[in-house]
N, C-alpha and C positions, 0 to 999 in steps of 0.2 A: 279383614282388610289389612293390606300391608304399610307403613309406614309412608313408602315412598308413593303409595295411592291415593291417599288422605292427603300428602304433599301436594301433590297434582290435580287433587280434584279443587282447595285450598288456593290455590295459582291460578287454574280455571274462571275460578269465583271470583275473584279479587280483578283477573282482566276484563270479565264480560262486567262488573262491577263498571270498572275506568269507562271502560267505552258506551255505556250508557251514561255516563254523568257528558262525554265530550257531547254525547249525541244532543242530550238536553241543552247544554249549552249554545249548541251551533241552532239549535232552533229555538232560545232563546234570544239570539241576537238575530234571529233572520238569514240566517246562515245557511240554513239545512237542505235549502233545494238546490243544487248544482249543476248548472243548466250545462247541456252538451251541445242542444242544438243551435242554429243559426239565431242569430238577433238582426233588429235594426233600430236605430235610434230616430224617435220624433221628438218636436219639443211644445212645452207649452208655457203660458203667462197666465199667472194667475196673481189676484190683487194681495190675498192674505193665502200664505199656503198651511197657517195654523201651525201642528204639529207634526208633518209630513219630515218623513225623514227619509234618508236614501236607504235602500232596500225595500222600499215600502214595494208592498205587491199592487199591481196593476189590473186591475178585474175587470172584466166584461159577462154581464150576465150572470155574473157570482163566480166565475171560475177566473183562476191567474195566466193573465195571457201573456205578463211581462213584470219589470221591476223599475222604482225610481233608481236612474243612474246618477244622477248629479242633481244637485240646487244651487241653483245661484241667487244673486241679486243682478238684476238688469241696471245699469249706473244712469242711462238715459232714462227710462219710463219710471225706475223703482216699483216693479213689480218683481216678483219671484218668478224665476225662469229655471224650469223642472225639465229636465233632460230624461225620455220612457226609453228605458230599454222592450222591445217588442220580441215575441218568437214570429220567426218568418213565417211559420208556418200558418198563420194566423194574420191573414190581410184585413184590414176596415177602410172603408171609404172616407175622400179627402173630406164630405162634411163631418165628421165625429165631434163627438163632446166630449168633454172630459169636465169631471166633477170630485171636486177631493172631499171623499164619505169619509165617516168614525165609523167602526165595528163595535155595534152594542151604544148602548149610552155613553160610556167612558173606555172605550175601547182604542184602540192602533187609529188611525188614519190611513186612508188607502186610497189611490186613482180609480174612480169608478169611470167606464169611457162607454158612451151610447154611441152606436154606429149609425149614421144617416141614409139618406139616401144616392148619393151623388153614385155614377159611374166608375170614375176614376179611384184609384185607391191610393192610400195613403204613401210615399215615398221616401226613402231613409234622407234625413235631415227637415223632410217636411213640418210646418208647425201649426200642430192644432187650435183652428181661432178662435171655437167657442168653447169656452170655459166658466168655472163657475167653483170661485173661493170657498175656503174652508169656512164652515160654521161656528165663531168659535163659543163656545158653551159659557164662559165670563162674561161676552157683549151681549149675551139674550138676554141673562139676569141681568146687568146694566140698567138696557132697555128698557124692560119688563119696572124694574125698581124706580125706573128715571119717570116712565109713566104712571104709575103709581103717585110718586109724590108730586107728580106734576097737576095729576085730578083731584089729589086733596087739598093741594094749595090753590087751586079756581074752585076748589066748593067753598074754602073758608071765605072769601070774598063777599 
């Protein structure tokens, strides 16, 4: 092999290199799916939204039907007010739920949404009303510990 083939094959390596490390990266941050199709936005209140972050994927039934687009604070209710990007293609009825899961014990957080039964379906700006806060894994130990010393402190009695 020639000089200038080694060169080249050397260059090859070193790009397909680069663009595996962006790849990694953009699906490190949540980045890597790059939606083409239609969206629509609903919103929802939730009391502790945990560790939810914007990107988070939005599941139904295990598969990703959308993404968190924004989080706020609500300044009247002070609840967390979570903005879902939705694909159009993919309707739910106005009763849905939505419930913010962890992946695995110590995993991401993610919008899990159970569809209802109603007729009508859900609408862009529409807001999902039944919900159902993040878990969070410190307040069960708490809990769990506050009960604990609470039964041994009424045995010693």
């Amino acid at each position: 092999m020639g000089r200038k083939v080694i060169e080249t094959l050397v260059g090859l390596f070193v790009l397909l290199g680069m663009l595996a490390i962006v790849f990694l990266a953009l699906k490190a941050a949540n980045l890597a799916s790059f939606r083409v199709g239609s969206t629509y936005e609903v919103s929802a209140r939730f009391d502790n939204i945990g560790g939810l972050k914007v990107r988070a994927p939005v599941k139904s039934a295990g598969v990703t039907v959308g993404r968190v687009k924004r989080i706020a604070l609500d300044a009247k209710s002070y609840q967390g007010l979570v903005t879902i990007e939705l694909d159009e293609s993919v309707q739910f009825p106005a009763d849905t739920s939505a419930k913010i899961l962890t992946s695995g014990l110590l995993g991401d957080q993610y919008i899990g949404l159970e569809p209802g039964g109603a007729d009508e379906n859900l609408k862009p700006g529409d807001q999902i009303r039944m919900t159902q806060s993040a878990v969070v894994l410190e307040n069960l130990i708490g809990q769990v510990l506050y009960g604990r010393a609470a039964e041994t402190g009424s045995e010693k009695k």
